[in-house]
Backbone as XML, in Angstrom:
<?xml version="1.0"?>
<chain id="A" units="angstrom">
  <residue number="1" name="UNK">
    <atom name="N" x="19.258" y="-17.562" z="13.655"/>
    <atom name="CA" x="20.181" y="-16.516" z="14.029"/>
    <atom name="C" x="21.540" y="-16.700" z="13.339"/>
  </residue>
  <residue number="2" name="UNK">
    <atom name="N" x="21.644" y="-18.117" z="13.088"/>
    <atom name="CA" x="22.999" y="-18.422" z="12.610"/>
    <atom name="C" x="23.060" y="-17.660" z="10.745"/>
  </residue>
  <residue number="3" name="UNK">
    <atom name="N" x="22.350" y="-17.700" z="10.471"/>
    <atom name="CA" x="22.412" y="-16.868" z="9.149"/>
    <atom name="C" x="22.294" y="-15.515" z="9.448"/>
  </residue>
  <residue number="4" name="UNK">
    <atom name="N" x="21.115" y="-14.783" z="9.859"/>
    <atom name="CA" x="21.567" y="-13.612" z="10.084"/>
    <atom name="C" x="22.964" y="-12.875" z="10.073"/>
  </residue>
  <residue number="5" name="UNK">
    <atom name="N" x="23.451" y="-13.732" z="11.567"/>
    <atom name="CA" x="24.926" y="-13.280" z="11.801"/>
    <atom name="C" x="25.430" y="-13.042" z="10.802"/>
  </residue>
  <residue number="6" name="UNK">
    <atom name="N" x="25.628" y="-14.362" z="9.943"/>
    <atom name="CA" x="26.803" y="-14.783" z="8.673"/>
    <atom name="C" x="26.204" y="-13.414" z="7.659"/>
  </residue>
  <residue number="7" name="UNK">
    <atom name="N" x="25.411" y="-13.201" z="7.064"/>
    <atom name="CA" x="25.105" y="-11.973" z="6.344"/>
    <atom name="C" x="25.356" y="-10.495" z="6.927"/>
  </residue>
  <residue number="8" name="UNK">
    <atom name="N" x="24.804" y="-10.591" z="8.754"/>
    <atom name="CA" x="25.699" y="-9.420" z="9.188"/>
    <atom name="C" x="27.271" y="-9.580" z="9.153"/>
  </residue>
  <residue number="9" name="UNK">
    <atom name="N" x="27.790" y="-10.360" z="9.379"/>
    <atom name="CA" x="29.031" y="-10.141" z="9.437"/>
    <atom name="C" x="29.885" y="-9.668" z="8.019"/>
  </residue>
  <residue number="10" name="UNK">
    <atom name="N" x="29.524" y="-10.433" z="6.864"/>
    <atom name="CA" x="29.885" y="-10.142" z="5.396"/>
    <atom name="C" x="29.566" y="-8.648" z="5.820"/>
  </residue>
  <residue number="11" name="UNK">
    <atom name="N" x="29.162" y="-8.154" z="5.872"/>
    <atom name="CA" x="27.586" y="-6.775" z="5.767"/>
    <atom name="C" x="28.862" y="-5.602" z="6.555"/>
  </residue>
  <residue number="12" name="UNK">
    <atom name="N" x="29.612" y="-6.078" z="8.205"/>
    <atom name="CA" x="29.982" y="-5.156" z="9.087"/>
    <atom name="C" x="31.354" y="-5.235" z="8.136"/>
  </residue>
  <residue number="13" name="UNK">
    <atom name="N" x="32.037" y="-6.115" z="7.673"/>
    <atom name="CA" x="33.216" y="-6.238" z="6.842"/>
    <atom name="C" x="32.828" y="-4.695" z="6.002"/>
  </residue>
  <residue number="14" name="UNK">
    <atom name="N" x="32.435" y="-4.745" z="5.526"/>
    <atom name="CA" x="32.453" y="-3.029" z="4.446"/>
    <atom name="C" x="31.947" y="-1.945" z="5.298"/>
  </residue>
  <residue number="15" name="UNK">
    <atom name="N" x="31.792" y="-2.326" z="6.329"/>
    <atom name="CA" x="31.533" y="-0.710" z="6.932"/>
    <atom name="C" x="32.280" y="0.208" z="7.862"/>
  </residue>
  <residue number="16" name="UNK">
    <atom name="N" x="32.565" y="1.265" z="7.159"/>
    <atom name="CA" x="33.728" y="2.330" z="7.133"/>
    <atom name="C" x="33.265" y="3.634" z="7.990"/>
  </residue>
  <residue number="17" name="UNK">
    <atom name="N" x="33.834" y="4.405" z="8.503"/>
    <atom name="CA" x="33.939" y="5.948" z="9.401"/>
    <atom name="C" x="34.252" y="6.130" z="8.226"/>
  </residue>
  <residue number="18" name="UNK">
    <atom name="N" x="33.283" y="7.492" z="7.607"/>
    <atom name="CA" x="33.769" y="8.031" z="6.803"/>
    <atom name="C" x="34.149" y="9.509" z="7.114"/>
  </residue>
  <residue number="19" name="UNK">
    <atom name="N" x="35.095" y="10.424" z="6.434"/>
    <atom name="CA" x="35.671" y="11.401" z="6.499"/>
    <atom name="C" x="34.543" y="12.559" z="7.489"/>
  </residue>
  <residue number="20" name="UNK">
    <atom name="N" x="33.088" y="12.835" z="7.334"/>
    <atom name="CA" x="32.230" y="13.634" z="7.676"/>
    <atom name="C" x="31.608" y="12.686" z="9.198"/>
  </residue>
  <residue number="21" name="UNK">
    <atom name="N" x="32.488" y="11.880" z="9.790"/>
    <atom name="CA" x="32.202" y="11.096" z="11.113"/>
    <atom name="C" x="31.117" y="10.502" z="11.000"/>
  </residue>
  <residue number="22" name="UNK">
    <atom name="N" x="30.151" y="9.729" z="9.830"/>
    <atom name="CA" x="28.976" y="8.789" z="9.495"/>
    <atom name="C" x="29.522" y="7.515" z="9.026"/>
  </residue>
  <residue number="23" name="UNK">
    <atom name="N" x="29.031" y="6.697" z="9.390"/>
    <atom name="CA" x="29.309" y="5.561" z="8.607"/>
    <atom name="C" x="28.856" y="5.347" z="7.369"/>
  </residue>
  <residue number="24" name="UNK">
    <atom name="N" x="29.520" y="4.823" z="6.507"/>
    <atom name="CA" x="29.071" y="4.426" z="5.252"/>
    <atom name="C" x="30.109" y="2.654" z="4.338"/>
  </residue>
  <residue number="25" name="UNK">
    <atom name="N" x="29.459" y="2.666" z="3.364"/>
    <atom name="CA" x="30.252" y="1.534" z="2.893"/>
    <atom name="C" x="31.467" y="1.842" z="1.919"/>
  </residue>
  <residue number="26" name="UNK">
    <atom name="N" x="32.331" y="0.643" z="2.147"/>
    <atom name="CA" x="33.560" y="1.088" z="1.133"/>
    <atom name="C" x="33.510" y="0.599" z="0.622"/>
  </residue>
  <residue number="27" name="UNK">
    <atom name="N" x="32.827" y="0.155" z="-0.634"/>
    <atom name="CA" x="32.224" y="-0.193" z="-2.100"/>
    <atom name="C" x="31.334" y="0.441" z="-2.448"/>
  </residue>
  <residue number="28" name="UNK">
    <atom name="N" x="30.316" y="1.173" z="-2.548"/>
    <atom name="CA" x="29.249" y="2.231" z="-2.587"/>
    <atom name="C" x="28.172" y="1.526" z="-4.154"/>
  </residue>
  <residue number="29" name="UNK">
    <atom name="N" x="29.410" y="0.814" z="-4.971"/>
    <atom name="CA" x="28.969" y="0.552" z="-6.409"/>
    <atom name="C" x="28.892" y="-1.025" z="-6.338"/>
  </residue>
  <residue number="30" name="UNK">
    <atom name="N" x="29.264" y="-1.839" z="-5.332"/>
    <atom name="CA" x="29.025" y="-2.967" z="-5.274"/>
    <atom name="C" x="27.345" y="-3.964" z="-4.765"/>
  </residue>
  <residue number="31" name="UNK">
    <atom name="N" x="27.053" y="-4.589" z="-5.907"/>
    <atom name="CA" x="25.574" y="-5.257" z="-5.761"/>
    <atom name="C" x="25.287" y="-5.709" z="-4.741"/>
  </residue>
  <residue number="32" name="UNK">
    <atom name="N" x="25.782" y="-5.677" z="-3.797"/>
    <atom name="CA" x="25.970" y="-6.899" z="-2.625"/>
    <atom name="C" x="25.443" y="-5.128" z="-1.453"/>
  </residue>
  <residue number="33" name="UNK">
    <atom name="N" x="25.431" y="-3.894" z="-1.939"/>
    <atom name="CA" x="25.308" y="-2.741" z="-1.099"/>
    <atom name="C" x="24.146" y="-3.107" z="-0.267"/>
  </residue>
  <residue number="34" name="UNK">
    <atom name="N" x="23.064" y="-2.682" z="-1.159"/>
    <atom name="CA" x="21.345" y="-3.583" z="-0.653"/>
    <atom name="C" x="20.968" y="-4.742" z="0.828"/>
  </residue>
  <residue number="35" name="UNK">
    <atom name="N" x="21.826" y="-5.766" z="0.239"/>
    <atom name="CA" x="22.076" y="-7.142" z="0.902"/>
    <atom name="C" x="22.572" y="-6.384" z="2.535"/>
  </residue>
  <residue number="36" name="UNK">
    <atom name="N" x="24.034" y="-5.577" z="2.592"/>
    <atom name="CA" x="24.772" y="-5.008" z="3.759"/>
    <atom name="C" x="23.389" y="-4.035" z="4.534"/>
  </residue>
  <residue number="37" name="UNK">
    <atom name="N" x="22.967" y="-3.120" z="3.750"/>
    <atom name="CA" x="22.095" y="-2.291" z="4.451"/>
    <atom name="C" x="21.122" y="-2.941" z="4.705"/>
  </residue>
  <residue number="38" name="UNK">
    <atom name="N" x="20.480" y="-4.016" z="4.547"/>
    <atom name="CA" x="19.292" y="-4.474" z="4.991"/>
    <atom name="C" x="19.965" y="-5.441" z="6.494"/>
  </residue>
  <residue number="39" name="UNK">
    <atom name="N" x="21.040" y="-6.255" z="6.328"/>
    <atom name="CA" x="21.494" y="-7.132" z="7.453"/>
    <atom name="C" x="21.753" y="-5.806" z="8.435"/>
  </residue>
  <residue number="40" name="UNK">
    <atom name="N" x="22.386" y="-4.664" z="8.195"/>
    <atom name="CA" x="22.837" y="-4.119" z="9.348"/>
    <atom name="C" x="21.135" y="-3.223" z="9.818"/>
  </residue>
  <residue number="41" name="UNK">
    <atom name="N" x="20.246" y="-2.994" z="9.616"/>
    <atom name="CA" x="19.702" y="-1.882" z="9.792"/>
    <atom name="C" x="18.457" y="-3.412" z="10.562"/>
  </residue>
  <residue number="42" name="UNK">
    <atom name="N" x="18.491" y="-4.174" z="9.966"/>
    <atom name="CA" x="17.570" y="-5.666" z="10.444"/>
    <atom name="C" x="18.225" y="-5.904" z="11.701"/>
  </residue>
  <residue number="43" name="UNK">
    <atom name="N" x="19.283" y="-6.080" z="11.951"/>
    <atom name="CA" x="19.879" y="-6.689" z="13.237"/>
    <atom name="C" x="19.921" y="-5.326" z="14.387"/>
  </residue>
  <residue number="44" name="UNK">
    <atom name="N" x="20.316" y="-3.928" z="13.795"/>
    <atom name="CA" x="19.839" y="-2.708" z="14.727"/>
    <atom name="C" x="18.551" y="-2.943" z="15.302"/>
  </residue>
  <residue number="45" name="UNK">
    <atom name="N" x="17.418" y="-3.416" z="14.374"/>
    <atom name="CA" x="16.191" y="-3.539" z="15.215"/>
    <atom name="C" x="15.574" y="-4.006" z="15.717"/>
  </residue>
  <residue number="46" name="UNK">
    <atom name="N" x="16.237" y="-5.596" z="15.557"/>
    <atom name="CA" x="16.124" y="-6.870" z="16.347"/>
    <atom name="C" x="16.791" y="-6.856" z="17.536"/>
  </residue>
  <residue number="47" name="UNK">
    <atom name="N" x="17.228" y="-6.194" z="17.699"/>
    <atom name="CA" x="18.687" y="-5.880" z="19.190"/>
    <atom name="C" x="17.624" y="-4.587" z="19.699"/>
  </residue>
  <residue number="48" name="UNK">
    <atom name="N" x="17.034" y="-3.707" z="19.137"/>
    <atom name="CA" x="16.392" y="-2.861" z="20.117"/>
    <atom name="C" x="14.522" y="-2.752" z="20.403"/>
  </residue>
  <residue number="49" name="UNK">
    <atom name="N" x="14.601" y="-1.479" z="21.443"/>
    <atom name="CA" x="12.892" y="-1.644" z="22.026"/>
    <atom name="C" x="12.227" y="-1.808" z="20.837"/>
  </residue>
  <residue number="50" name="UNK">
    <atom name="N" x="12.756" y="-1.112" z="19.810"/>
    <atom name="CA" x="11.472" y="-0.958" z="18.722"/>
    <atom name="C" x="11.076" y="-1.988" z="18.470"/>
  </residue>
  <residue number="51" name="UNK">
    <atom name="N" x="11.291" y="-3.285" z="18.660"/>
    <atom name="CA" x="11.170" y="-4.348" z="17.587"/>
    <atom name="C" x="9.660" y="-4.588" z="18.104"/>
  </residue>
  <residue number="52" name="UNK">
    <atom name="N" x="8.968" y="-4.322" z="19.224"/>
    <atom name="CA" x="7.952" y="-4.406" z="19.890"/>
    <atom name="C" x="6.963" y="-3.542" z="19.206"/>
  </residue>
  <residue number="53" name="UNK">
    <atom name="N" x="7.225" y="-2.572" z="18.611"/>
    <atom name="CA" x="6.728" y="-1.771" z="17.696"/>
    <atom name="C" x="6.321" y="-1.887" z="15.976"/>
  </residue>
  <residue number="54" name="UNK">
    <atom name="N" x="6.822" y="-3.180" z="15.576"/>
    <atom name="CA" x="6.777" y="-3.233" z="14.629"/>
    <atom name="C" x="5.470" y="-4.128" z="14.125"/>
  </residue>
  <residue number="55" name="UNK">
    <atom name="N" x="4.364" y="-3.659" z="12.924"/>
    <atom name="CA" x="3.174" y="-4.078" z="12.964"/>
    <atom name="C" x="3.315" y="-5.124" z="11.516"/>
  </residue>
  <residue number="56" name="UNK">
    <atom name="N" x="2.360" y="-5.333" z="11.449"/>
    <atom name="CA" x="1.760" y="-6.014" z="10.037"/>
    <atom name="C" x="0.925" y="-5.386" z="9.891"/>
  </residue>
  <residue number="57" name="UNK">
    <atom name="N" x="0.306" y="-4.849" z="8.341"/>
    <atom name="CA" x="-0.103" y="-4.251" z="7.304"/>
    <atom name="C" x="-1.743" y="-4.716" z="7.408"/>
  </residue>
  <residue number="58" name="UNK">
    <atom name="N" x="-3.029" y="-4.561" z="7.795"/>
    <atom name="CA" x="-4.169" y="-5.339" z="7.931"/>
    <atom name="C" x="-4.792" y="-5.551" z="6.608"/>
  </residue>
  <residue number="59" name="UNK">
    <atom name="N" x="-4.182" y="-4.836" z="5.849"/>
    <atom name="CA" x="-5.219" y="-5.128" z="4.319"/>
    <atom name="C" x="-4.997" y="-6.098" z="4.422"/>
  </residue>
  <residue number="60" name="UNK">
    <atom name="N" x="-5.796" y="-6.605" z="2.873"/>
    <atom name="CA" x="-5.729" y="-7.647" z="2.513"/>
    <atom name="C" x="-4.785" y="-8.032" z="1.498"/>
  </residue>
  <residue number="61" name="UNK">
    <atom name="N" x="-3.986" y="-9.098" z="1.079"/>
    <atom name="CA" x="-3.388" y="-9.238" z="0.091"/>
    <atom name="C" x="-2.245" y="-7.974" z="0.407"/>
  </residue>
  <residue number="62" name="UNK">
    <atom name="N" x="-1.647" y="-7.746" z="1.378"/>
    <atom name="CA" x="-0.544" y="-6.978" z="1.608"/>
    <atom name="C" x="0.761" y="-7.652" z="2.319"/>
  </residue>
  <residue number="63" name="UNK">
    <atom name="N" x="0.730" y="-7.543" z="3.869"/>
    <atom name="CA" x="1.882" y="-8.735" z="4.618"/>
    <atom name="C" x="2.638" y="-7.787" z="5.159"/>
  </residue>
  <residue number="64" name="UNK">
    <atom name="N" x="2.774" y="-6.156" z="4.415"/>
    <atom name="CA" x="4.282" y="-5.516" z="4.900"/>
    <atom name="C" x="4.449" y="-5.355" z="6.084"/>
  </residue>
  <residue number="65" name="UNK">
    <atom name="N" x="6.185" y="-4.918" z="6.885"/>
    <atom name="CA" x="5.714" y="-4.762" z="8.287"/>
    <atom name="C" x="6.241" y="-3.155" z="8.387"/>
  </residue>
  <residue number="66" name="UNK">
    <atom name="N" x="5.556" y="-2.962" z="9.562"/>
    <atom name="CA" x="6.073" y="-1.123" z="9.356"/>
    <atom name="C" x="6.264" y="-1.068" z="10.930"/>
  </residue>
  <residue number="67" name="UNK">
    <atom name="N" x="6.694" y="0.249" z="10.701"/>
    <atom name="CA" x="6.938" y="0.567" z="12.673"/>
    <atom name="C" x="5.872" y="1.311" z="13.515"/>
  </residue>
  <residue number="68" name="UNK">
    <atom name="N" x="5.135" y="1.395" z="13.910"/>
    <atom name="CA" x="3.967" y="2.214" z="14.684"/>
    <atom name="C" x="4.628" y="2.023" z="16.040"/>
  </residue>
  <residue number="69" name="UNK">
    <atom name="N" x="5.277" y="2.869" z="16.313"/>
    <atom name="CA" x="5.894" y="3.424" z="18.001"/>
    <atom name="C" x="4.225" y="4.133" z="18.265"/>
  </residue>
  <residue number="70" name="UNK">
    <atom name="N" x="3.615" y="4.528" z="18.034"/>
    <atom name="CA" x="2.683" y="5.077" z="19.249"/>
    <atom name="C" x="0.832" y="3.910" z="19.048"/>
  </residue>
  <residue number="71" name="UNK">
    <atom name="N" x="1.732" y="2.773" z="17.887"/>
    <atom name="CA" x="0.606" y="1.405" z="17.709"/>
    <atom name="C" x="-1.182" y="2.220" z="17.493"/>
  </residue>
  <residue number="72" name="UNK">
    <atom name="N" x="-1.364" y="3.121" z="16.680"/>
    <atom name="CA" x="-2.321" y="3.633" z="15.953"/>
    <atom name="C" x="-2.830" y="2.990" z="14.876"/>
  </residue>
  <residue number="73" name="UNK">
    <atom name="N" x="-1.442" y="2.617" z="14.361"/>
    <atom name="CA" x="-2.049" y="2.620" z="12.691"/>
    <atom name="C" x="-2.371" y="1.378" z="12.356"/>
  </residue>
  <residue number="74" name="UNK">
    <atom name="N" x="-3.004" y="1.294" z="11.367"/>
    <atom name="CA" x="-3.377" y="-0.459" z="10.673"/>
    <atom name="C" x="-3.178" y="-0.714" z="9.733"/>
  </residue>
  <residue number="75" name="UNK">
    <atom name="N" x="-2.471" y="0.453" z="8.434"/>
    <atom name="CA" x="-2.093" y="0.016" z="7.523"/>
    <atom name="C" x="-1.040" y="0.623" z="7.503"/>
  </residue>
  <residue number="76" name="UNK">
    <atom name="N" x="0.030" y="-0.401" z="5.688"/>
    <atom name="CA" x="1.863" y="-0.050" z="6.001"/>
    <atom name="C" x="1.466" y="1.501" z="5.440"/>
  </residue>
  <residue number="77" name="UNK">
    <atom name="N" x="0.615" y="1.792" z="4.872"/>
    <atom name="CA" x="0.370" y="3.408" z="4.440"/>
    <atom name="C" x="-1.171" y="3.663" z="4.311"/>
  </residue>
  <residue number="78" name="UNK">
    <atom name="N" x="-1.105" y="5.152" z="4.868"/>
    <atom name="CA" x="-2.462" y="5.755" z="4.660"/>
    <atom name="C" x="-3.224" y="5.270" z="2.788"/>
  </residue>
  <residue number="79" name="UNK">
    <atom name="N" x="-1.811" y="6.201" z="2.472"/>
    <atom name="CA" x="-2.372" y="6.340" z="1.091"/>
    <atom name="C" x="-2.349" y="5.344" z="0.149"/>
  </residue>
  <residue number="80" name="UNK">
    <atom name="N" x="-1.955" y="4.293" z="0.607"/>
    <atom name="CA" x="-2.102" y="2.978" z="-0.082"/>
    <atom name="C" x="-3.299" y="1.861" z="0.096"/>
  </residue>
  <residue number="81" name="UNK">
    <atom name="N" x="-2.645" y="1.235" z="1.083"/>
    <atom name="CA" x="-3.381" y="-0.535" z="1.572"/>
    <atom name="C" x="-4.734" y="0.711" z="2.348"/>
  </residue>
  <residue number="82" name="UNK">
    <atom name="N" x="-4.866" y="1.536" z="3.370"/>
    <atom name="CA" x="-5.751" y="2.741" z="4.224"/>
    <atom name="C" x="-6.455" y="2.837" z="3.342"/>
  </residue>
  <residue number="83" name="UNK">
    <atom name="N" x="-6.238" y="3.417" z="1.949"/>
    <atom name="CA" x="-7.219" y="4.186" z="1.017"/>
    <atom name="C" x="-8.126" y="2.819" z="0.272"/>
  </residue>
  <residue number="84" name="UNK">
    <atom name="N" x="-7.302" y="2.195" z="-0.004"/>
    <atom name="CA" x="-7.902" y="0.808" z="-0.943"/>
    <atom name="C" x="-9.206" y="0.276" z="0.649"/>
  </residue>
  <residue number="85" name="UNK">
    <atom name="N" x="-8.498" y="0.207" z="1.765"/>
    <atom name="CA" x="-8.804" y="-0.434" z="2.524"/>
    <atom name="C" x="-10.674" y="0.446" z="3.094"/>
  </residue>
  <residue number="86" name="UNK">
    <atom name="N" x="-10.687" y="1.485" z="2.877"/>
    <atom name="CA" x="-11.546" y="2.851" z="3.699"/>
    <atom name="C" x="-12.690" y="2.422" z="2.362"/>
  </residue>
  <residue number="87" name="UNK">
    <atom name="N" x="-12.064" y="2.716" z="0.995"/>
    <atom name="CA" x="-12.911" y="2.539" z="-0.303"/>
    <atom name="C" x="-13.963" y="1.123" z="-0.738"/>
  </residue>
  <residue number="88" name="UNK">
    <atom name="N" x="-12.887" y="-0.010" z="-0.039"/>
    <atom name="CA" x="-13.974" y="-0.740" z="0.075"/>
    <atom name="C" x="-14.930" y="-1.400" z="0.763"/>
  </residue>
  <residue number="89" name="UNK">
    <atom name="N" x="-14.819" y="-0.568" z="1.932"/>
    <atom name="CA" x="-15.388" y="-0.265" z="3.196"/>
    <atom name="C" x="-16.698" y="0.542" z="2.877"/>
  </residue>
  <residue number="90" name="UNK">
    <atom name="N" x="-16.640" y="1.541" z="1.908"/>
    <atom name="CA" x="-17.749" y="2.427" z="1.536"/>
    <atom name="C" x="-18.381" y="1.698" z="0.733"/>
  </residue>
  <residue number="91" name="UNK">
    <atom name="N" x="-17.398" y="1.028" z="-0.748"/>
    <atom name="CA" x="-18.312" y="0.541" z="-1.237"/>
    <atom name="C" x="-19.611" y="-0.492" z="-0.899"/>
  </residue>
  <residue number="92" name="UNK">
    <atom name="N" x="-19.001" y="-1.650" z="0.111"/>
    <atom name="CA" x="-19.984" y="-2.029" z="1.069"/>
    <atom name="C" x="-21.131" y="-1.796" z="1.503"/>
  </residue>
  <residue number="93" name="UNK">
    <atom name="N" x="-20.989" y="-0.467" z="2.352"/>
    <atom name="CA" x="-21.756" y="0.253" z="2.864"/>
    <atom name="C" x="-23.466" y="1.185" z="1.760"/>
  </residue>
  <residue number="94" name="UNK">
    <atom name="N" x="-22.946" y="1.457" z="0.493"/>
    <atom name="CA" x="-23.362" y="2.121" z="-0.690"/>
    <atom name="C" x="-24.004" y="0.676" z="-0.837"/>
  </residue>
  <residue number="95" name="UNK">
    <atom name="N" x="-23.177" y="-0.800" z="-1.528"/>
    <atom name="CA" x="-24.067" y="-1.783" z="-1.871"/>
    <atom name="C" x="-25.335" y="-2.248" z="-0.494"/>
  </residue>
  <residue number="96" name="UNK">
    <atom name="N" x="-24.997" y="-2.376" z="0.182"/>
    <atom name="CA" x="-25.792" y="-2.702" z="1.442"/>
    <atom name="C" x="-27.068" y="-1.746" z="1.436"/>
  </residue>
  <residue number="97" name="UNK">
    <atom name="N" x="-26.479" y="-0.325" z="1.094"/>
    <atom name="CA" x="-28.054" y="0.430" z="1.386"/>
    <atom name="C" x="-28.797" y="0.269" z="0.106"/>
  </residue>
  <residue number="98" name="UNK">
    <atom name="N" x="-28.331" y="0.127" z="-1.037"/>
    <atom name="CA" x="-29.208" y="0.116" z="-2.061"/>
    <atom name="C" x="-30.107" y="-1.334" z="-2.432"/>
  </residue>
  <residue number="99" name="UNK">
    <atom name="N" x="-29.307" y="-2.101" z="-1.764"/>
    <atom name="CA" x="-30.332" y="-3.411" z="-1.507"/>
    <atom name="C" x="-31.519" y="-3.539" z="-1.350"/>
  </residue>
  <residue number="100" name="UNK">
    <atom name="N" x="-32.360" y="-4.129" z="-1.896"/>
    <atom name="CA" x="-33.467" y="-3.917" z="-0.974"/>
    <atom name="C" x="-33.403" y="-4.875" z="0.416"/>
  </residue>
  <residue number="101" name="UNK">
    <atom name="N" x="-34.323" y="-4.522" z="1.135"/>
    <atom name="CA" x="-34.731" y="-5.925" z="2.444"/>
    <atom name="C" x="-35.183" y="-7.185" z="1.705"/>
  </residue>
  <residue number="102" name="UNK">
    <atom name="N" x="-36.177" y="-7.373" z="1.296"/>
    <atom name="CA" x="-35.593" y="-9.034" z="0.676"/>
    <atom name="C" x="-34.259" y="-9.530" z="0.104"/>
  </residue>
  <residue number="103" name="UNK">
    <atom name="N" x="-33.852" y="-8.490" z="-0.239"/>
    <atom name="CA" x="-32.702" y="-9.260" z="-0.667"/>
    <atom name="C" x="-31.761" y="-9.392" z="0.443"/>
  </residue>
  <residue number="104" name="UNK">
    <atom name="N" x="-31.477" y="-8.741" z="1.177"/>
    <atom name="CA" x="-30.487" y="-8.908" z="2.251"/>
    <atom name="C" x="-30.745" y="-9.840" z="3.114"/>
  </residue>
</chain>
């Protein structure tokens, strides 16, 4: 936690009310932007319910974590790790039937 903080805190140092009542940063062009939005938007969701919501990715060779509030899903995307994941699920299924019985 003790790092976290220290990166949120660098992170809350640049963050400004801007003119249209949103927050935003007052460097916009500084490398370090990335670094601020990930500590502040990480510690928003570690501090709230969602964090209970947040899954791991079931493919294989993936890891990402995503948010499933209504805990459905099993992959970080349909159309990604889902599609790779469904395809070789069929292919399986296709090798398995064309087998013969001795061989299986």
């Amino acid at each position: 936690m003790d790092k976290i903080n220290a990166h949120l805190r660098a992170a809350m140092s640049h963050l400004r009310l801007t003119v249209d009542l949103a927050w935003g940063w007052d460097d916009q062009s500084s490398p370090d932007l990335v670094l601020w939005t990930i500590a502040r938007q990480g510690a928003e969701l570690l501090a709230s319910p969602d964090l209970r919501s947040v899954s791991i990715c079931q493919a294989d060779n993936c890891g990402w974590l995503f948010l499933d509030r209504r805990h459905l899903r099993r992959w970080c995307t349909k159309e990604g790790c889902g599609n790779r994941a469904k395809a070789a699920r069929h292919y399986q299924r296709v090798k398995a039937r064309r087998m013969s019985p001795s061989q299986r």
